[in-house]
C-alpha positions as CSV (number, residue, x, y, z in Angstrom):
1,X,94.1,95.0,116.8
2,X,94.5,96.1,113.6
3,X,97.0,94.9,110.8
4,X,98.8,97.4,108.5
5,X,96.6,95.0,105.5
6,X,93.3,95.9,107.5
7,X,94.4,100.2,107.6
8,X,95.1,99.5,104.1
9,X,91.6,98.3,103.5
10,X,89.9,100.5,105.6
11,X,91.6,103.7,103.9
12,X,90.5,101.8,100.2
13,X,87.4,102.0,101.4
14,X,87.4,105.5,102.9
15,X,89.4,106.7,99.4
16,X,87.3,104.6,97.1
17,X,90.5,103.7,95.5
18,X,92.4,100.7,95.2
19,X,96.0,101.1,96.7
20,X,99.3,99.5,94.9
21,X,100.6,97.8,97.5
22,X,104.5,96.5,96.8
23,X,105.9,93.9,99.1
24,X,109.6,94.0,100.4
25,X,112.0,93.3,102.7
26,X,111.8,94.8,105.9
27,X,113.6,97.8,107.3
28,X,115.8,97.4,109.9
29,X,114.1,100.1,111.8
30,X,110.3,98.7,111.3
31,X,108.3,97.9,113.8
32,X,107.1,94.1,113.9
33,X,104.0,95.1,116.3
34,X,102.7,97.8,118.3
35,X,100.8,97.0,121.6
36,X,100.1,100.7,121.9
37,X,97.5,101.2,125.2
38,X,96.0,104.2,126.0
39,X,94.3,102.8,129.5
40,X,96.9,105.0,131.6
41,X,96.1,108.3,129.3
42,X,92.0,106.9,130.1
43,X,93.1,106.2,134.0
44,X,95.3,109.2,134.8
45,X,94.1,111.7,132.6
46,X,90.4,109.9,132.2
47,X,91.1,110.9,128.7
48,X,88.8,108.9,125.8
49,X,89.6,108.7,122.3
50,X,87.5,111.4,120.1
51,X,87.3,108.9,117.0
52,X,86.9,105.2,115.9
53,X,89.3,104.2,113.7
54,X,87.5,104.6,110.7
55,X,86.2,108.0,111.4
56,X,89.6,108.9,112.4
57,X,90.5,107.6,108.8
58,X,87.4,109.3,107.3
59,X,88.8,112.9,109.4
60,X,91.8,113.1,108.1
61,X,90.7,112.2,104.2
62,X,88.4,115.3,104.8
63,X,91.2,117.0,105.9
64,X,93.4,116.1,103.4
65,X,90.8,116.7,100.6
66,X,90.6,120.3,101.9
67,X,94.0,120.8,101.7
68,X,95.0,119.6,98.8
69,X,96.9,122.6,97.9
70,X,99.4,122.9,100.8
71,X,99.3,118.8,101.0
72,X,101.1,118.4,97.7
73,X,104.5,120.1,98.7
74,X,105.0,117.8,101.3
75,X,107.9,115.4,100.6
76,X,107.2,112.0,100.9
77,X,109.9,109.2,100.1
């Protein structure tokens, strides 16, 4: 299991930056916890995950990096 704190961590780490992390009230529509599985995908489809989290993290930081340019005129709130 991981914790939103931990992914926010783990992608400090990745970044080599230090995030600004502002606390608030929840959202109505936030999840409290996900108990996503992926034994059935595995089972039925005997489909395996490609990455570990953190080299999932470190792909798309790569990604991002190389992208930089078409990255920056997506809207984020």
């Amino acid at each position: 299991m991981i914790t939103i704190n931990n992914l926010v961590k783990l992608v400090e780490d990745v970044v080599g930056k230090k995030a600004v992390i502002q606390y608030g009230p929840p959202d109505l529509a936030d999840m409290r916890s996900n108990w996503a599985d992926v034994s059935k995908a595995r089972e039925i489809l005997d489909w395996e995950p490609q990455y570990a989290m953190r080299a999932g993290i470190e792909k798309l930081v790569e990604w991002y990096n190389a992208e930089r340019d078409c990255a920056k005129d997506i809207l984020t709130p």
